[in-house]
C-alpha positions in Angstrom: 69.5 123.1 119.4 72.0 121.6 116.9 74.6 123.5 114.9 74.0 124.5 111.9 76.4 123.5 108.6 78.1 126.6 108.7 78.8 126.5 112.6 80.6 124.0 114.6 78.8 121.9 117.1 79.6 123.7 120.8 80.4 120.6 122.7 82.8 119.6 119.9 84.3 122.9 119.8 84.7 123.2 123.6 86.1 119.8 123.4 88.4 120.1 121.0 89.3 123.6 122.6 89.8 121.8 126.0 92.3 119.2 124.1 94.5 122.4 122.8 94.9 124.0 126.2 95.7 120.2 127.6 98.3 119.9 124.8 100.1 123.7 125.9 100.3 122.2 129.3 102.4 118.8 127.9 105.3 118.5 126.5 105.1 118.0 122.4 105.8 114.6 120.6 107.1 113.6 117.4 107.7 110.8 115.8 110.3 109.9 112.8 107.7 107.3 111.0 109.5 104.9 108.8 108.4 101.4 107.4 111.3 99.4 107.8 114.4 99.8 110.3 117.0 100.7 108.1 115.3 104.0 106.1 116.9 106.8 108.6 114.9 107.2 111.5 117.5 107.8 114.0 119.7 109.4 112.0 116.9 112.2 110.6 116.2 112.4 114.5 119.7 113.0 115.8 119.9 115.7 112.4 117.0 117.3 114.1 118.2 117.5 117.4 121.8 118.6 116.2 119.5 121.5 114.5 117.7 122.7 117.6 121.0 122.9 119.9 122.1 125.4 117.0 118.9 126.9 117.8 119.5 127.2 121.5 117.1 124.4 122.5 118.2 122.3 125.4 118.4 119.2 124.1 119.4 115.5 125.9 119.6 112.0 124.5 117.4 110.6 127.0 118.2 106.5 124.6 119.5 106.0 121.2 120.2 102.6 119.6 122.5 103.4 116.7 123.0 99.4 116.1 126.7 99.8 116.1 126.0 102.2 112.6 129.0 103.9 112.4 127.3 106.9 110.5 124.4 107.2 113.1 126.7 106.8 116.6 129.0 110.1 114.5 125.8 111.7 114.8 125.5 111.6 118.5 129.0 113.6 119.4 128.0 116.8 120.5 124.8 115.9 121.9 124.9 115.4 125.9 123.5 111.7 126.6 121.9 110.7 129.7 123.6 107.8 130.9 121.8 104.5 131.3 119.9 102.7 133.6 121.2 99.1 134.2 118.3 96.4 135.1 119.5 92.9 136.3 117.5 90.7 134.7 118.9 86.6 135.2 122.2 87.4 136.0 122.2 89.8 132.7 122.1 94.0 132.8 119.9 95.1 130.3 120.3 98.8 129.7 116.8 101.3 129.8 116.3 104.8 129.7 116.9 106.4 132.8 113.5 108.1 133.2 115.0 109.5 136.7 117.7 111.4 135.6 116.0 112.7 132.4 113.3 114.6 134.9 115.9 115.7 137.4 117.6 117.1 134.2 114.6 119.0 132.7 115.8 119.5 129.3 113.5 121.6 126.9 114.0 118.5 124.5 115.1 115.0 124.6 115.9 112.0 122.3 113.9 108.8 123.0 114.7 106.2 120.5 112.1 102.8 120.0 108.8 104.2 120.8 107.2 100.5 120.7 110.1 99.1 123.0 109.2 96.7 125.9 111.5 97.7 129.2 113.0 95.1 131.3 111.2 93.5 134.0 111.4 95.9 137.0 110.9 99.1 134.9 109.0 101.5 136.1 106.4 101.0 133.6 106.2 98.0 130.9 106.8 100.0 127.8 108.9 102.8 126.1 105.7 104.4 125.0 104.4 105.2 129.2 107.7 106.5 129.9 107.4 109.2 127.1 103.7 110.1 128.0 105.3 110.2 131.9 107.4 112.4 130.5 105.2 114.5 128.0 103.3 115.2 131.3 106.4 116.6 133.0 106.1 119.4 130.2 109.2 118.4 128.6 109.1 117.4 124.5 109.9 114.5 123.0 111.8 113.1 119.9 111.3 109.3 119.1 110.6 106.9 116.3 108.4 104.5 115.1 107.9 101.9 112.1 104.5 101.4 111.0 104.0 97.8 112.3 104.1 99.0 115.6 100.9 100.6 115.4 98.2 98.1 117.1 95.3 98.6 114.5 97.5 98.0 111.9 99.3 94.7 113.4 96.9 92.6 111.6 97.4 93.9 107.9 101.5 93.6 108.2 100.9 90.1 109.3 99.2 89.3 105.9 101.9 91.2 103.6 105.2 90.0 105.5 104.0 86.7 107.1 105.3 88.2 110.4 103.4 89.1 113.9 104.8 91.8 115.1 104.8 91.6 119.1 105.5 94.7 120.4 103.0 97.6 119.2 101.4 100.8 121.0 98.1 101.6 121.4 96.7 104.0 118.4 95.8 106.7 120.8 99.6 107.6 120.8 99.7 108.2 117.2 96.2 109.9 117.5 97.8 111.9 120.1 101.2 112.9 118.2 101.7 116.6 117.5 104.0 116.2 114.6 105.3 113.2 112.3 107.7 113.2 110.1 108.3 110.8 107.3 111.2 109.2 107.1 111.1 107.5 103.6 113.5 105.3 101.1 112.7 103.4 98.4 112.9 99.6 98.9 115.9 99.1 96.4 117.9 101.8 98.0 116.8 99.9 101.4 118.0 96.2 100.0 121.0 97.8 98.9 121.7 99.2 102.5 121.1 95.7 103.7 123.2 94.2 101.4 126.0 96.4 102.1 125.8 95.4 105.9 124.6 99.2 106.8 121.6 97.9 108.7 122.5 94.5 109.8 125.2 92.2 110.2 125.6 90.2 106.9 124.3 86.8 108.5 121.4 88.7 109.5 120.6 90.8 106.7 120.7 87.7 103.9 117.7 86.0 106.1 115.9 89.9 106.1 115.8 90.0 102.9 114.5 86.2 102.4 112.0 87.0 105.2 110.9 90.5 105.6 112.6 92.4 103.9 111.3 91.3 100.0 110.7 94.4 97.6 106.7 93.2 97.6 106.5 93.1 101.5 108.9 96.8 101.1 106.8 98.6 98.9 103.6 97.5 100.6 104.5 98.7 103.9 105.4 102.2 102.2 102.2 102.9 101.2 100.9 102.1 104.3 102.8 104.0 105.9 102.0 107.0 103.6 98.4 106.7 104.3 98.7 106.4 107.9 100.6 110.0 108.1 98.2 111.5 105.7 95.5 110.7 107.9 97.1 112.1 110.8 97.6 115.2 109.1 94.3 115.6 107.5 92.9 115.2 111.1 95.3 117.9 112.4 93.9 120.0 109.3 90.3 119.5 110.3 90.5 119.8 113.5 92.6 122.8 113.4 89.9 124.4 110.7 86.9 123.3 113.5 88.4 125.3 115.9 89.0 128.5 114.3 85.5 128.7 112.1 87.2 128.1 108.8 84.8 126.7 106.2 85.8 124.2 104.4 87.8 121.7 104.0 90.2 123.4 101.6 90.6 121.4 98.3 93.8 120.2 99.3 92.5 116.2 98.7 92.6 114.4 95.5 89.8 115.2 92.5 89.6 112.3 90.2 88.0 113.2 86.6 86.7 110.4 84.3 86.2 111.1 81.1 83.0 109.1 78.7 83.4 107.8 75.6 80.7 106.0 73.5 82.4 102.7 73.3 81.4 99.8 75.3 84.3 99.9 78.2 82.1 102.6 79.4 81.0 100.8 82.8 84.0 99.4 83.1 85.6 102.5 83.2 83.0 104.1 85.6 83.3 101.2 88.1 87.4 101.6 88.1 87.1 105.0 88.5 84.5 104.6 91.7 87.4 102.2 93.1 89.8 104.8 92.5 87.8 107.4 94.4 87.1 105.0 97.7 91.0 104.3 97.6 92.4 108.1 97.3 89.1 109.2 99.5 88.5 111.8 96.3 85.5 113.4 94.9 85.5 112.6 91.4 83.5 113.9 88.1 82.2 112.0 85.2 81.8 114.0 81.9 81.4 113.9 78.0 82.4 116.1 75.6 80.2 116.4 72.7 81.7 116.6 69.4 80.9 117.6 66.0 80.7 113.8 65.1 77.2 113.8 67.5 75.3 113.6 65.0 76.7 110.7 63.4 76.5 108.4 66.5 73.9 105.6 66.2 71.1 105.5 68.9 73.0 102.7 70.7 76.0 104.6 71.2 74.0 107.6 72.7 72.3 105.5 75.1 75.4 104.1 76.1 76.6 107.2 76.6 73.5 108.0 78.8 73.8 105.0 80.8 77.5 105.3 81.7 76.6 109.0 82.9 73.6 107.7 84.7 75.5 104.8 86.3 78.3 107.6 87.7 75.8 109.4 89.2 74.6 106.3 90.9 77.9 106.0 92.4 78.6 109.3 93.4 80.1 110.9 90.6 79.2 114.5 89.6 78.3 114.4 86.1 78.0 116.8 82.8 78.0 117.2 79.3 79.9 119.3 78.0 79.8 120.9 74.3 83.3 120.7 72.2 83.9 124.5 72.2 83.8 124.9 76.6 87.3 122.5 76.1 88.8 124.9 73.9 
């Protein structure tokens, strides 16, 4: 027998059920999403922690790459760091997380810096990403960040706004998996400022950025992706959350688009823009047209445009009305 509308399915509900008592098991993860290096990530994160040791929590830096920042490496005193594991790689010592000593340490919370990192060769396992979920497992939460073109679904689409392929990414079930993101946001003039001030890379370095990756176009692009992705995650959480706990719904917390009809000829034009508008922002939208003492005076083409461009919303979705001049009082 299926479920009815009101009810959830059972085998979704004991799955999702089955996920929640997983996830009070693990540890929790989450991530300081930014879409550039350079916004705040590490710094917001090391803020945070500094606020749960006033709390009480037991917190460690398990890695943190402050880039020689000098405001982001002041934010580390205070907060006990795990020292690093040294790899010899061709004669060279490449540092890694210590995932060792961070589980003989236990802390309630630790600091994990670079979620999309590769390790050295001879790591334990191949990338950041398996040493958190290693240690998610041992019950013990995790701090990290991430910049949007490290998500794998999403490689593709940074390729064709910043002409780069990103190499290192994590699989989407991380994100999908995340139990809280924050954003960690700037606007891109603020962010080429910071670049040209040397703040996020050495001069040298930063002049090619900005030539390369770092234009305001490429900037403001990967903002708004970077929006999206969070809002989905959350609107999943939301749903999921809802399914669980028989709330109808879902609550009108989404956009509502409202287009309103005139009799003039950009009519369909309007409606089509407006159906564009809906599929972008994922919005139920309304079509109306208030009728006005000057009615009477249309001429019959005008009302049937009028009619079309209402019949032509409803076509594409759009709940539709008339409404008479004295309801908009």
């Amino acid at each position: 027998m299926s479920a009815s509308p009101s009810r959830p399915d059972p085998d979704e509900l004991l799955t999702q059920v089955q996920a929640e008592e997983l996830q009070n098991k693990r540890g929790r993860l989450k991530i300081f999403l930014g879409y550039a290096a350079g916004v705040g990530k590490t710094y917001a994160m090391l803020q945070a922690a500094h606020q749960r040791k006033n709390e009480g929590v037991d917190v460690v830096v398990g890695y943190v790459e402050t880039h020689d920042r000098a405001e982001t490496e002041l934010q580390c005193s205070g907060l006990e760091i795990i020292p690093r594991l040294k790899i010899d790689y061709h004669d060279v010592q490449l540092p890694e997380m210590d995932i060792d000593a961070v589980l003989q340490r236990n802390p309630r919370l630790v600091l994990v810096d670079e979620l999309a990192h590769t390790n050295a060769s001879g790591s334990r396992h191949a990338k950041r990403y398996q040493d958190v979920e290693e240690l998610l497992d041992r019950g013990i939460n995790v701090y990290t960040t991430l910049n949007i073109q490290h998500i794998e679904s999403l490689n593709d689409v940074v390729a064709q706004i910043t002409g780069t392929k990103v190499r290192e990414t994590i699989p989407d079930g991380v994100i999908d998996a995340v139990t809280d993101i924050e954003l960690i946001d700037l606007p891109p003039d603020e962010l080429i400022n910071r670049l040209q001030e040397g703040k996020v890379y050495i001069p040298d370095q930063a002049q090619r950025a900005i030539q390369k990756f770092f234009r305001k176009g490429n900037l403001t692009a990967l903002r708004e992706l970077t929006m999206r992705r969070a809002a989905e995650r959350v609107d999943d959480q939301m749903r999921a959350y809802m399914r669980t706990r028989l709330i109808p719904g879902p609550w009108p917390a989404s956009e509502r688009l409202l287009v309103c009809i005139s009799p003039g000829a950009l009519g369909e034009r309007l409606i089509h823009t407006a159906r564009r508008l809906a599929d972008e922002l994922n919005a139920e939208w309304f079509a109306i047209y208030v009728e006005t003492p000057d009615q009477a005076r249309l001429s019959q083409e005008q009302r049937d445009q009028v009619a079309r461009s209402l019949r032509l919303a409803e076509e594409l979705g759009a709940k539709t009305t008339s409404l008479p001049r004295a309801v908009c009082r």
